[in-house]
C-alpha positions as CSV (number, residue, x, y, z in Angstrom):
1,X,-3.8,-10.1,-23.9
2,X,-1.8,-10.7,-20.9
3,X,-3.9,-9.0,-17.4
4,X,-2.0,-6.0,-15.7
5,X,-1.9,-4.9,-12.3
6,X,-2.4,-1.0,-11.4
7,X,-1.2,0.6,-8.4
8,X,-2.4,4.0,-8.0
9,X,-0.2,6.7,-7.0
10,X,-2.1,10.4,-5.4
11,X,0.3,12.8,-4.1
12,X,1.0,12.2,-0.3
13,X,1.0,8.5,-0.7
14,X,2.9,5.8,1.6
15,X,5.7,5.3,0.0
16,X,6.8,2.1,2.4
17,X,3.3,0.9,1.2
18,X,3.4,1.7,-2.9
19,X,6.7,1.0,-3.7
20,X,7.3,-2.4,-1.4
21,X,4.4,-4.0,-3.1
22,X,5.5,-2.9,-6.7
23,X,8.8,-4.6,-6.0
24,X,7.9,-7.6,-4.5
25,X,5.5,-7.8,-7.5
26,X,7.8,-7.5,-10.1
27,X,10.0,-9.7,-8.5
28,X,7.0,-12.2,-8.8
29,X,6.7,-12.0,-12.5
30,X,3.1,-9.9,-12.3
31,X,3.0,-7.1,-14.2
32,X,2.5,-4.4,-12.3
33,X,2.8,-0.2,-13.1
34,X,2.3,2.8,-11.1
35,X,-0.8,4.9,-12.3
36,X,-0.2,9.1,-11.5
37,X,-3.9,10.3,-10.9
38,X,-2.3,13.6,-11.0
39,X,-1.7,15.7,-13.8
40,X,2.4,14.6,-13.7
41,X,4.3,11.5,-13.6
42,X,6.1,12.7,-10.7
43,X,4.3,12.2,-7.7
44,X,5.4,13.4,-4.4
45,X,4.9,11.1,-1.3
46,X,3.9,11.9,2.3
47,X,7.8,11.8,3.4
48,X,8.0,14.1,0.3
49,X,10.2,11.6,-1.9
50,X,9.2,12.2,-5.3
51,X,8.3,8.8,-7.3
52,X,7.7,9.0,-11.4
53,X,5.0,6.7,-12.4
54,X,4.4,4.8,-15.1
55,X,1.8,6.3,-16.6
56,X,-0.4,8.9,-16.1
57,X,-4.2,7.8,-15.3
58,X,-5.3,9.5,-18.6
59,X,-3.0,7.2,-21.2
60,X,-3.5,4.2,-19.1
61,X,-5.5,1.3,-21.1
62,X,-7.8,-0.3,-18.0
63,X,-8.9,-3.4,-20.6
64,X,-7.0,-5.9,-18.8
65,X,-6.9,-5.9,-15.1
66,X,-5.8,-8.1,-12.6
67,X,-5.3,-6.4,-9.5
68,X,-6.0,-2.8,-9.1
69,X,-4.0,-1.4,-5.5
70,X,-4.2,1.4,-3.2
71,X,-1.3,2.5,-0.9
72,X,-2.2,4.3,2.0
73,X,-0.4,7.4,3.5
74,X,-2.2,10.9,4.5
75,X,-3.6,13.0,2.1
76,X,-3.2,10.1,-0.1
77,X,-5.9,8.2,0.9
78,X,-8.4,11.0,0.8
79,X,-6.8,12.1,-2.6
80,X,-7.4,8.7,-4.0
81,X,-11.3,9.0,-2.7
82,X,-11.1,12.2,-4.6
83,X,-10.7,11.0,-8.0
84,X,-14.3,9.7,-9.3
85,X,-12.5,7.9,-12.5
86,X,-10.6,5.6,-10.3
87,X,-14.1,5.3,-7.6
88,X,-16.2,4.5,-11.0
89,X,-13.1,1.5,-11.6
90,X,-13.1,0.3,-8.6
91,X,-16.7,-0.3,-8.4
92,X,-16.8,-1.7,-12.3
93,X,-14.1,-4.0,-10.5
94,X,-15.6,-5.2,-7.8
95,X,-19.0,-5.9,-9.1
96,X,-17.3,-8.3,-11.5
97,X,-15.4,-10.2,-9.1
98,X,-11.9,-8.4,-9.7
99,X,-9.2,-8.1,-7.0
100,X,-8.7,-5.5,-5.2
101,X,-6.1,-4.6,-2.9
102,X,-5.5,-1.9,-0.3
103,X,-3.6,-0.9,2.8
104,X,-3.1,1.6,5.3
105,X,-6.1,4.1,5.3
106,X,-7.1,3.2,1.9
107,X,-9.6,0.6,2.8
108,X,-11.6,3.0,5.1
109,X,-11.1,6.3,3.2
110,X,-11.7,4.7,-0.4
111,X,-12.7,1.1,-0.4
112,X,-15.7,1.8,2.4
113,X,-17.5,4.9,0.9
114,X,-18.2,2.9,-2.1
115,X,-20.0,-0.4,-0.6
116,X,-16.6,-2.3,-2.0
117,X,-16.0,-3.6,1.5
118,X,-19.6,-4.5,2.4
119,X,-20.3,-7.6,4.0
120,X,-16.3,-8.8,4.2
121,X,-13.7,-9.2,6.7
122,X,-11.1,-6.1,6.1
123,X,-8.7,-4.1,7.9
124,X,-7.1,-0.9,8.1
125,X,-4.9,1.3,9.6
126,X,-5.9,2.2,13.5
127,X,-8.0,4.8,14.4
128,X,-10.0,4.5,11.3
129,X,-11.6,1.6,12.1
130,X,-15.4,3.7,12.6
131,X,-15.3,4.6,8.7
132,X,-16.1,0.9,7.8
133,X,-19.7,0.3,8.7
134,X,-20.9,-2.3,6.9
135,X,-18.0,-5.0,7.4
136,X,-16.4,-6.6,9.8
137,X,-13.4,-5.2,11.3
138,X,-10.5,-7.5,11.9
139,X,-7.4,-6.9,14.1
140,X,-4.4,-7.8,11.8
141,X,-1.9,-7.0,9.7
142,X,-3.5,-8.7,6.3
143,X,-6.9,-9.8,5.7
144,X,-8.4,-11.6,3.0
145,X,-11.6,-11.6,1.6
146,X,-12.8,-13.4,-1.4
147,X,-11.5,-10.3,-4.4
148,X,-10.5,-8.3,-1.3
149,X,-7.1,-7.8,0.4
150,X,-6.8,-5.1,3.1
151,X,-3.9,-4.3,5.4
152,X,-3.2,-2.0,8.1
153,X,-0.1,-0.2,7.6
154,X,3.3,0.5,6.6
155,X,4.9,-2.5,8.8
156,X,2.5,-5.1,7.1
157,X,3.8,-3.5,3.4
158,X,5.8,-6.6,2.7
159,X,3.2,-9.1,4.3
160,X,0.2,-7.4,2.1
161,X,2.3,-7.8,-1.1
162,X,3.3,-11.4,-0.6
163,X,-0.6,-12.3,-0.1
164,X,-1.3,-10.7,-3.8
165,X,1.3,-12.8,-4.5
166,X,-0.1,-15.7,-3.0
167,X,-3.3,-15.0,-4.2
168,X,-1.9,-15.0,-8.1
169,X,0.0,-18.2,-7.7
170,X,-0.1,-19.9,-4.5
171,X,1.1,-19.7,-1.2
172,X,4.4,-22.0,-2.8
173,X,5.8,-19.5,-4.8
174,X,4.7,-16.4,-1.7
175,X,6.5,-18.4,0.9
176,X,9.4,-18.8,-2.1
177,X,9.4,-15.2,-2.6
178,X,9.8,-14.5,1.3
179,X,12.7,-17.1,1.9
180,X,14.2,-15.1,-1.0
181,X,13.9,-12.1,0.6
182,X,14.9,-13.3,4.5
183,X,11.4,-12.8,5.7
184,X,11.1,-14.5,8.7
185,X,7.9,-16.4,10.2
């Protein structure tokens, strides 16, 4: 059975963040769907643009992961720490090994509270810098970390997704992916 990525949609999410790295995704050939943790498939951002996800947290099958993501935006974030089924799967995920990706405030508001980002190199979106205690901040747009990626906001949407890519199959087919889309170094 063929691993799936998950990103993970809470209303007020950053939609710059969520649906930037689900395209440049897709366009990389890794399965990747949108996951509602709400009751609804139609999930209203923090610039109020509805998005319908793929599935809905509750029919999702979680056998098969590869990468499970976490957009950022206000309440998002702290809607996302809400949920204790995702908290419980992102801390089955990490204490095998599995990635783990997430941007903007997620890494502070969710990732931190639950030891995920312990003893790693992350960043996150200014000003919530004091909510990671126990590992090391780092000034930057994207940060890797052994299972973890982190980045700090919407500008670094398209870097963050093109180091997941990366991280799948090599920095050949991210820089690929980039020239493709007229990023520029």
């Amino acid at each position: 059975m063929e691993k799936k990525s998950y990103l993970f949609l809470a209303e007020g999410f950053e939609e710059i963040e969520a649906l930037t790295v689900v395209d440049v995704l897709r366009r990389a050939g890794i399965p990747v769907y949108t996951v509602s943790i709400t009751d609804n498939y139609e999930v209203s951002g923090a610039h109020s643009i509805p998005v319908k996800a793929d599935l809905l947290f509750a029919e999702a099958d979680f056998s098969e992961i590869d990468w499970l993501i976490l957009p950022g935006g206000m309440p998002g974030a702290v809607n996302l720490h809400d949920f204790d089924p995702l908290n419980a799967m992102l801390k089955r995920q990490n204490d095998a090994g599995g990635k783990i990706a997430a941007i903007c405030a997620s890494p502070a508001v969710v990732l931190a509270p639950l030891g995920v980002l312990d003893g790693k190199n992350v960043t996150c979106y200014p000003g919530f810098e004091e909510m990671i205690q126990n590992a090391r901040f780092v000034s930057g747009p994207v940060v890797q970390d052994g299972n973890i990626i982190t980045a700090n906001g919407p500008a670094a949407a398209m870097p963050f997704a093109l180091a997941i890519v990366s991280a799948n199959y090599g920095k050949d087919c991210s820089e690929e992916l980039a020239a493709g889309l007229l990023m520029t170094k």
